[in-house]
C-alpha positions as CSV (number, residue, x, y, z in Angstrom):
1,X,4.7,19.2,-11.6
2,X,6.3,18.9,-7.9
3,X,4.7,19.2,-4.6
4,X,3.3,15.3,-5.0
5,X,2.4,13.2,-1.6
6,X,1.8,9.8,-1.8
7,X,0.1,8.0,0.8
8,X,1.5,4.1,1.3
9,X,-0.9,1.7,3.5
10,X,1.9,-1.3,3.9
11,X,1.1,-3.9,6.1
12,X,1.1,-8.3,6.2
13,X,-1.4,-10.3,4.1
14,X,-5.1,-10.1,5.3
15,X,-4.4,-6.9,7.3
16,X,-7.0,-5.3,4.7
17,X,-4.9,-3.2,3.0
18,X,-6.6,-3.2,-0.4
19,X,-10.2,-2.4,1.2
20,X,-8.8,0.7,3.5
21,X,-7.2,1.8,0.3
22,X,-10.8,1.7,-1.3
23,X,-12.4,2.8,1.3
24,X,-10.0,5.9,1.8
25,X,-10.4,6.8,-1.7
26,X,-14.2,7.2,-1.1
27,X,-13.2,9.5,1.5
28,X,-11.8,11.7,-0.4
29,X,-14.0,11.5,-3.3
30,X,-16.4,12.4,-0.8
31,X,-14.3,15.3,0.7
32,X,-13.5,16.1,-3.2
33,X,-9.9,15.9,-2.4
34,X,-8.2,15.0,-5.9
35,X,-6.2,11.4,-5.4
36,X,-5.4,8.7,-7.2
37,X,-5.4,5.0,-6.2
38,X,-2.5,2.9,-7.0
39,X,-2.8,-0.9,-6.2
40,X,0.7,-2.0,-5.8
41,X,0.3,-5.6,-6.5
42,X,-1.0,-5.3,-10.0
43,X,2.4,-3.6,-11.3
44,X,4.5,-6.3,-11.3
45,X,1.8,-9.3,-11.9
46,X,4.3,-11.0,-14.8
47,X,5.2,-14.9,-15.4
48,X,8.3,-15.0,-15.1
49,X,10.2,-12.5,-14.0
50,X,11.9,-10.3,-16.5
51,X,16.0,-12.1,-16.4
52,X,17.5,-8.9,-15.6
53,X,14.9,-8.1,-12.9
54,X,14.1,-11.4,-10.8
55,X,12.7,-9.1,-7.9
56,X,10.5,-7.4,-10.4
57,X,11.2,-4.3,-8.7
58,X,12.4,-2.5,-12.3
59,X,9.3,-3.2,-13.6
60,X,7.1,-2.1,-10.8
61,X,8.9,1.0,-11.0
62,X,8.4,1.3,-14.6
63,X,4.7,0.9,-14.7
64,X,4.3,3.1,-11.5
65,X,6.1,5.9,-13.3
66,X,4.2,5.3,-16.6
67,X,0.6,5.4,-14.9
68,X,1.5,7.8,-12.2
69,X,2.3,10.1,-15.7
70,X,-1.1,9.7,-16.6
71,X,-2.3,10.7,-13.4
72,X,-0.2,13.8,-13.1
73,X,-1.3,15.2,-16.6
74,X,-4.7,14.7,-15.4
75,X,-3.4,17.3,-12.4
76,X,-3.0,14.3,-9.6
77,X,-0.8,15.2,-7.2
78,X,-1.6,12.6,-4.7
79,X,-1.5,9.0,-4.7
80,X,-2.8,6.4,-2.3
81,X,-0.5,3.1,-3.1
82,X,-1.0,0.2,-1.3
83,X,1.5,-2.9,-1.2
84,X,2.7,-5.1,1.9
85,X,6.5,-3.9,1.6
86,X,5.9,-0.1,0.5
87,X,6.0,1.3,3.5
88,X,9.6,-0.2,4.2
89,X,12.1,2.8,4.2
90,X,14.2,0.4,1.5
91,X,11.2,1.3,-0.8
92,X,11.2,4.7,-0.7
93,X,13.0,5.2,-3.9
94,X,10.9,3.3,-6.2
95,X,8.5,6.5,-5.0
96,X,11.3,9.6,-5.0
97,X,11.9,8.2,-9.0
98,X,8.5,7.6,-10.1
99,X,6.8,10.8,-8.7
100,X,9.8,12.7,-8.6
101,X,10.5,13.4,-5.0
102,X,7.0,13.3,-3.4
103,X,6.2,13.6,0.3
104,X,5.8,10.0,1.7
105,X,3.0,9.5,4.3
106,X,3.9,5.9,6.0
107,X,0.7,3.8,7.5
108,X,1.5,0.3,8.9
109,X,-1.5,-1.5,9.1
110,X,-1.6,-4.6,12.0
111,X,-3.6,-7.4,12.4
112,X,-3.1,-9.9,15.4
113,X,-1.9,-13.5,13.6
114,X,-5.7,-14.4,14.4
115,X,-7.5,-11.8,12.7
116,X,-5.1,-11.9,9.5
117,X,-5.6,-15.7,9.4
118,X,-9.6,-15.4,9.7
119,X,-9.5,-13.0,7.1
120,X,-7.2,-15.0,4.4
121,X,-9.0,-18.1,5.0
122,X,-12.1,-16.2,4.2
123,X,-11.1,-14.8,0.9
124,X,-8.4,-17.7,-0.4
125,X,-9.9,-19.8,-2.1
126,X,-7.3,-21.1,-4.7
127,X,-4.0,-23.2,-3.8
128,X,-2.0,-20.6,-2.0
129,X,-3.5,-20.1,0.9
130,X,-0.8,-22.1,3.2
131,X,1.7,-19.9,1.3
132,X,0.0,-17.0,2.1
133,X,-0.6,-17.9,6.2
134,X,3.3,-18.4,6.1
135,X,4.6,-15.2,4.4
136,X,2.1,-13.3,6.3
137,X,3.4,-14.5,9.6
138,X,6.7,-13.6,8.3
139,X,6.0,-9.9,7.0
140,X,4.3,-9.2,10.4
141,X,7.6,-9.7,12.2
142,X,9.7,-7.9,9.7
143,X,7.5,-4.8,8.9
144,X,7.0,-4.0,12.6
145,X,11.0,-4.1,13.2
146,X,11.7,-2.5,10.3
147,X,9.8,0.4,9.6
148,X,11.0,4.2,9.5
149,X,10.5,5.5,12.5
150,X,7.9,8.5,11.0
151,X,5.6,5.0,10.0
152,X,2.3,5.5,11.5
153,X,1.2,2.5,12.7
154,X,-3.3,1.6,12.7
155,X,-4.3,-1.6,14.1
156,X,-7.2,-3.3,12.1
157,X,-8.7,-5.8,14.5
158,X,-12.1,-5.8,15.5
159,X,-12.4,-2.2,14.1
160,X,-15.1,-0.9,11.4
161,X,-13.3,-0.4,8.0
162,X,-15.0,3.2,7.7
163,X,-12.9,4.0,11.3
164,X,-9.9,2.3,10.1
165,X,-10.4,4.4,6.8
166,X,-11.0,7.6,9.1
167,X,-7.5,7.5,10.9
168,X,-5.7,7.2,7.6
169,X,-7.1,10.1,6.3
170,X,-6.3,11.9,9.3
171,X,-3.1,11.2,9.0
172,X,-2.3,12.6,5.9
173,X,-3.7,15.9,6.5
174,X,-5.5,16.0,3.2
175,X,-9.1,17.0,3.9
């Protein structure tokens, strides 16, 4: 098909990545800008780890190409994907593979250590949640130095998720 973009909304743990990715797909449903919405964490959600792919990275990629195939012979051409990591220039190829060379729109979302614990402690409720506060801490520090410099970067703190939504959008030049 060609001439695929796929937006990536990267960012720590309890930066709200999942509910800007829901809430920019309403966005465009409301703009009736054609989209799909890809949540990245679901495609590689397997106990234990395939032995030849321990990072699961071969079977994310093989579940994003097979549903982003679905998508495109529905006429998709763009994708919203959210995942911490995907905005990490490392990542890119899992997305030049699976959708066959697409344009890559990079948002970093932030979150003050603060506001991302607030927000993890409000929604963990299971036996991960020290787990979580660590990696998060961690992923903050290596997303912001690590980036492509292109990444647009939207802080989430003390912001309406309907705003935050707004400034993605815009950056993708979609509607």
């Amino acid at each position: 098909m060609g001439n695929s973009e796929v937006l990536l909304i990267g960012g720590r743990s309890g930066v709200g990545k999942s509910s800007v990715g829901w809430e920019v797909a309403a966005l465009l449903r409301a703009a009736d800008v054609g989209h799909a919405l890809i949540e990245g964490d679901l495609l590689d959600a397997v106990h234990p780890a395939p032995p030849d792919d321990p990072h699961r990275s071969g079977i994310t990629g093989r579940n994003l190409a097979a549903i982003w195939a679905n998508y495109r012979d529905l006429g998709c051409r763009r994708l919203v994907y959210t995942n911490t990591a995907s905005v990490l220039g490392s990542e890119e190829s899992l997305f030049t593979e699976a959708l066959d060379g697409p344009r890559v729109i990079r948002v970093l979302l932030t979150a003050t250590d603060a506001t991302a614990e607030e927000r993890l402690r409000g929604r963990e409720r299971g036996s991960e949640l020290e787990q979580q506060l660590r990696r998060s801490r961690l992923m903050a520090r290596h997303l912001d130095e690590h980036v492509p410099p292109d990444t647009h970067r939207v802080a989430t703190d003390a912001r309406a998720l309907t705003d935050i939504a707004k400034e993605v959008v815009a950056v993708t030049g979609w509607r």
